[in-house]
Structures are given as structure tokens and as C-alpha cells.
C-alpha positions as CSV (number, residue, x, y, z in Angstrom):
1,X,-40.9,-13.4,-20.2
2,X,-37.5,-12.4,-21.2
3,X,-38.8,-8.4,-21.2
4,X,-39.7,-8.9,-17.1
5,X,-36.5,-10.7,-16.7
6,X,-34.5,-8.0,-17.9
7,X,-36.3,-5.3,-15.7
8,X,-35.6,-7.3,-12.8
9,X,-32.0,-7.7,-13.1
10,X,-31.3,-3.7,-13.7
11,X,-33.4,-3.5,-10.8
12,X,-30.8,-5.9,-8.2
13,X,-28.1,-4.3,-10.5
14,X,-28.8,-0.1,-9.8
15,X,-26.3,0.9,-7.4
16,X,-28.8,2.9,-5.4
17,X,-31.6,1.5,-3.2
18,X,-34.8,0.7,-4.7
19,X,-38.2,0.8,-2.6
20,X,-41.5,-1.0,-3.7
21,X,-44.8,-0.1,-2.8
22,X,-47.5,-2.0,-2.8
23,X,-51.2,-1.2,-2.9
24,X,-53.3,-3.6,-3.6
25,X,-52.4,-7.1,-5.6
26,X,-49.0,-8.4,-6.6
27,X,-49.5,-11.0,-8.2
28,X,-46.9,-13.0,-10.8
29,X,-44.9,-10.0,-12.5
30,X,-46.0,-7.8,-9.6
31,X,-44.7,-10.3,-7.2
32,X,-41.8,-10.9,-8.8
33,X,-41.0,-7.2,-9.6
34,X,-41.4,-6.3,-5.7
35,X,-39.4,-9.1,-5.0
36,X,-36.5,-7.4,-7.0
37,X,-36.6,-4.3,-4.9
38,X,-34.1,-3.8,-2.1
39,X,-37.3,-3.1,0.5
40,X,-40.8,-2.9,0.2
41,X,-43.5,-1.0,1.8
42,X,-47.2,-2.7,1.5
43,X,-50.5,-1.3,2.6
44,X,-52.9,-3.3,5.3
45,X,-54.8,-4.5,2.2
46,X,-51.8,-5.8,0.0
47,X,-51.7,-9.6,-1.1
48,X,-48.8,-11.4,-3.3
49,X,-49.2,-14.7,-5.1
50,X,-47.6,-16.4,-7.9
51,X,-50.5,-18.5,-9.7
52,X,-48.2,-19.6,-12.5
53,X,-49.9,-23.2,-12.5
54,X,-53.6,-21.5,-13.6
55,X,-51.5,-19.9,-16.6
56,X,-49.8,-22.9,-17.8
57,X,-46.8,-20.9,-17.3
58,X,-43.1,-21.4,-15.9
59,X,-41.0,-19.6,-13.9
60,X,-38.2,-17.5,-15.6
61,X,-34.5,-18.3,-14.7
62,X,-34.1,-14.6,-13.0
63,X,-37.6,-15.1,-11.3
64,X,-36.8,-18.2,-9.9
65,X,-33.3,-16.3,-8.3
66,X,-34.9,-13.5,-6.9
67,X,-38.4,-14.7,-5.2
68,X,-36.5,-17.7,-3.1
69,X,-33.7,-15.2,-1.8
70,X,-36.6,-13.3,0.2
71,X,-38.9,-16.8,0.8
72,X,-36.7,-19.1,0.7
73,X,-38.0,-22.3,-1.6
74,X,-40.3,-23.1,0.5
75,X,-42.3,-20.5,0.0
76,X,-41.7,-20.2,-3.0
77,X,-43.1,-23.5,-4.0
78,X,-46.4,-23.0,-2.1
79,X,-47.0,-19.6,-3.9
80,X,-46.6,-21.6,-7.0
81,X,-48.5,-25.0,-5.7
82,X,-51.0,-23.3,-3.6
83,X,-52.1,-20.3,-6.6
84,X,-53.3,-18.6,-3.5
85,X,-52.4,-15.2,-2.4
86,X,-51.3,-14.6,0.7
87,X,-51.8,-11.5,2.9
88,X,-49.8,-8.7,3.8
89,X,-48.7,-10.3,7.1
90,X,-47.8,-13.4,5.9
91,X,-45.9,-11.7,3.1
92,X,-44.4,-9.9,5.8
93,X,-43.5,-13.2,8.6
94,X,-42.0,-14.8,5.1
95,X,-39.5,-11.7,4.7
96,X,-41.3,-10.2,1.2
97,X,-42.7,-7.2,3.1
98,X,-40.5,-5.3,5.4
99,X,-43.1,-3.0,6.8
100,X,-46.9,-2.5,6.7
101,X,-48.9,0.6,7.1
102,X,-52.4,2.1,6.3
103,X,-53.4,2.9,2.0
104,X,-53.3,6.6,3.4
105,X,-49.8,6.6,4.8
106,X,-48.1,5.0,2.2
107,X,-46.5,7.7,0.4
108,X,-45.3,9.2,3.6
109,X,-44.0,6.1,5.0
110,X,-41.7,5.7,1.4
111,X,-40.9,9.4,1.6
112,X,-39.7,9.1,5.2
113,X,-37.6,5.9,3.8
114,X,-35.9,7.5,1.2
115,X,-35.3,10.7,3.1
116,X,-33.4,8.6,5.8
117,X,-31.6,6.8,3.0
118,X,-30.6,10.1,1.6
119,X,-29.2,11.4,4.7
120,X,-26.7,8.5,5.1
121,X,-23.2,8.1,3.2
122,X,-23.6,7.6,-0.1
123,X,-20.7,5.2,-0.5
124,X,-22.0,3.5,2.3
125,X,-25.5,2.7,1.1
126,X,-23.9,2.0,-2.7
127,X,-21.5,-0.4,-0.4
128,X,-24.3,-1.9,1.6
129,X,-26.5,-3.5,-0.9
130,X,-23.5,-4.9,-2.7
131,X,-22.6,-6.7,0.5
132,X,-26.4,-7.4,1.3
133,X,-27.0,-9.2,-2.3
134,X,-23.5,-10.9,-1.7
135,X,-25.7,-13.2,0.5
136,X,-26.0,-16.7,-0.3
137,X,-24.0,-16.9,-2.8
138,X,-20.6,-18.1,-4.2
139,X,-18.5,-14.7,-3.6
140,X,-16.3,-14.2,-6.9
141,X,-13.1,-12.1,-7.7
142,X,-15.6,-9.4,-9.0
143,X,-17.1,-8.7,-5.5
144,X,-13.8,-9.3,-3.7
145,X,-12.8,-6.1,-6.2
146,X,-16.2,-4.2,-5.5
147,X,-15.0,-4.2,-1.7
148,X,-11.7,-2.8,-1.8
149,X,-13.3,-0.1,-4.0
150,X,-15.8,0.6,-1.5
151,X,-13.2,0.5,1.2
152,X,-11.1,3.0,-0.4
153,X,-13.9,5.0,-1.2
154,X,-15.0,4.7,2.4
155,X,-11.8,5.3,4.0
156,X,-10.1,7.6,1.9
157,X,-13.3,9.8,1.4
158,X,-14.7,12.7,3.3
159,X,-17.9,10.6,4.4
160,X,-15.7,8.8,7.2
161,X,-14.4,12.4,8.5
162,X,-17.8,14.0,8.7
163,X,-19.5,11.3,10.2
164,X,-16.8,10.8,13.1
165,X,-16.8,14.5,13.6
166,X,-20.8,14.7,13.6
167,X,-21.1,11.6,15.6
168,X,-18.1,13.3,18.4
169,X,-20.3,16.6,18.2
170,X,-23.3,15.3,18.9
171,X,-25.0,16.2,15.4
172,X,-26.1,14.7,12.0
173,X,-23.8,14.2,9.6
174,X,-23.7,16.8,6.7
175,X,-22.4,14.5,3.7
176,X,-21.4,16.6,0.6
177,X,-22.9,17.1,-2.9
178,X,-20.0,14.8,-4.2
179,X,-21.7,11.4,-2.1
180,X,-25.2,11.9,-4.5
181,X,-26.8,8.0,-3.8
């Protein structure tokens, strides 16, 4: 589905972290979509699957990127072989959940993600999940530019001031308006 496969790629393409949270089933697109995200956040009661097989249905290109990087192939072939869904705690030994909590604390526990995101450099956090999708790949002249920019942002920035001067002062860092993730 070209439509799914163009939601996922703005997804690993916005500069700014992007949390999933899962209630319930994720299942094909779901999965897939999840997958996509930079972390996820599932309740007890989550399961993920891709039954493509009972569909008569393939895997898209992007799909077939994205679900591997977390699973690896293995993985993702049993989803696909299997049709089963797997639980939250397999989902989260295989690397596609990064943290579990109760239905009831779920908002919270994404709140209390994004607040600690938003407390942190932006240019860092813009910088870290270029370097962190960089993974397992081929590294081209494109991301080679990305991390000088990054590094002069970094380093000729206010972010690196205020965090040495927080960090010597015993205190959080105050970043300014201007570092907005």
C-alpha cells in the first residue's frame, strides 16, 4: 500500500522523536506503523503480528526496511510465516517494544517520555536519531554533511554553554526558546 508506505517514511524522516503507543492489537499496518516510530510505549495487553500470508498480501519495499531494523529478519519472517501475534514481552525481548506498563498508565508513561525529551538539547535529539537511523546502513555523503551540521550547531550553539555550566552548577540545564525539538 503505497498510501502506508508514504506515512511511514515521513515518520523515520521528521527531525523530532516520534513515540508509539500501543493499546491493544498491532497488527500489519499497525505493526508496521509502530515499527516506524523512534520508541514505543505498549500496554500489558498489547500484541503485534504481521499475518500478511492470510491476506494474500506482500510486504511493501518500506515495510520490509523498517520491521527488520527493530527484529532483525528473523523475526520478521516468523511474524510473516507464523500469522501469529506475539505478546507484549516478546515484542519487547525482540526490540519492537521499548517499555511496558499498565492500560491506565499509558498516557503518563508517554507524557513523562516526551517531557524528558523536551528538556534535553534540541540539536542534540535532532542529531541523535540521525546518527541512530544511520545504523546498519551504507553511510553516504548526505549523512557525512548532516554531521558537520549538527556539530556546528552543537558546538557553536548556546546548548553546549548551558549544559556545561548547568552540569558544573549542579542544576538542569535551561535550553532556550531558539533549540524548539
Amino acid at each position: 500500500n503505497e498510501s502506508l508506505a508514504v506515512c511511514l517514511r515521513a515518520l523515520a524522516a521528521m527531525p523530532v522523536p516520534v513515540i508509539a503507543a500501543v493499546r491493544g492489537l498491532a497488527v500489519g499496518g499497525g505493526c508496521e506503523l509502530s515499527a516506524a516510530c523512534d520508541v514505543r510505549i505498549a500496554t500489558e495487553d498489547a500484541r503485534f503480528g504481521i499475518p500478511l500470508g492470510k491476506l494474500g498480501v506482500i510486504l511493501g519495499l518500506t515495510e520490509a526496511d523498517i520491521v527488520p531494523r527493530l527484529i532483525g529478519p528473523a523475526g520478521l519472517k516468523y511474524l510473516m510465516f507464523s500469522a501469529e501475534l506475539i505478546d507484549v514481552d516478546t515484542a519487547a525481548r525482540w526490540g519492537l517494544v521499548q517499555k511496558v506498563v499498565a492500560a491506565d498508565d499509558l498516557a503518563a508513561a508517554v507524557a513523562k517520555l516526551v517531557g524528558q525529551i523536551c528538556r534535553q538539547s534540541a540539536v542534540t535529539m535532532r542529531a541523535s536519531k540521525v546518527v541512530a537511523n544511520m545504523h546498519g546502513r551504507a553511510l553516504t555523503a548526505a549523512d557525512n554533511d548532516a554531521l558537520i551540521r549538527f556539530s556546528v550547531d552543537a558546538y557553536e550553539g548556546t546548548d553546549l554553554q548551558e549544559g556545561v555550566a548547568a552540569f558544573s552548577q549542579g542544576r538542569p540545564p535551561m535550553f532556550g526558546d531558539d533549540t524548539e525539538i
